[in-house]
C-alpha positions, -999 to +999 in steps of 0.1 A: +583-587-396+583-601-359+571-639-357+547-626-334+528-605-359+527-632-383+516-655-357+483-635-356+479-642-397+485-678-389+463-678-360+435-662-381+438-698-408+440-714-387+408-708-372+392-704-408+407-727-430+392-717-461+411-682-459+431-674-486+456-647-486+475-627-509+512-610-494+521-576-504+559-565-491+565-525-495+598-507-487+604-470-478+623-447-504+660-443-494+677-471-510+673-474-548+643-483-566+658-518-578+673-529-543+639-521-531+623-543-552+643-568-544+643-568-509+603-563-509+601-592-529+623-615-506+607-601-478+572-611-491+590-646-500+603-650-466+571-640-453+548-667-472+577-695-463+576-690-425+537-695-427+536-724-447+562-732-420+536-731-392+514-758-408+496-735-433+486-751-469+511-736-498+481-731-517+463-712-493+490-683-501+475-672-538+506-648-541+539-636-520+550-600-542+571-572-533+566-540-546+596-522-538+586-479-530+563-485-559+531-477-535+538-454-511+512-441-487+522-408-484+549-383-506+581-395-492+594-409-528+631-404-538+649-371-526+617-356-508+628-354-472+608-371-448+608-379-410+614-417-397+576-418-392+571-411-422+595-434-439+581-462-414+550-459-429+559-472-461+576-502-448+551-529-443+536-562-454+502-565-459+479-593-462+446-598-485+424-622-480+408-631-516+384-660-505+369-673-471 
């Protein structure tokens, strides 16, 4: 994820510093299951580390998991072909906040 678009979710506690946030890391469906889950995860990891790296609170990050293909938003699981948009999709991080 660019350092620009994580800049925004530092921005944001920065400004509200009673945010906490959970990190959620998802990967598209063409490698296999277990090396998606395992670069989900370190991309959630990698994630939560460069905002703590910005000045953020370690506890203010409740949880930094990847998920791997495991919740896809749309059909494009193993062997079902699927255009790049499609697959982009399903690569993202997101970001819950679970208290203000």
């Amino acid at each position: 994820m660019l350092a620009i678009e994580l800049n925004k979710v530092v921005l944001l506690m920065t400004q509200y510093p009673t945010v906490v946030i959970k990190i959620e890391s998802h990967t598209d469906s063409r490698a296999n299951d277990q090396y998606n889950l395992e670069l989900s995860d370190r991309r959630a990891k990698t994630t939560r580390d460069y905002i703590i790296s910005q000045g953020i609170a370690p506890e203010r990050i409740e949880s930094a998991i990847g998920y791997g293909e495991t919740q896809l938003l749309n059909n494009c699981s193993n062997g079902v072909p699927c255009t790049e948009a499609q697959h982009q999709m399903n690569r993202r991080s997101e970001f819950i906040i679970t208290k203000m």
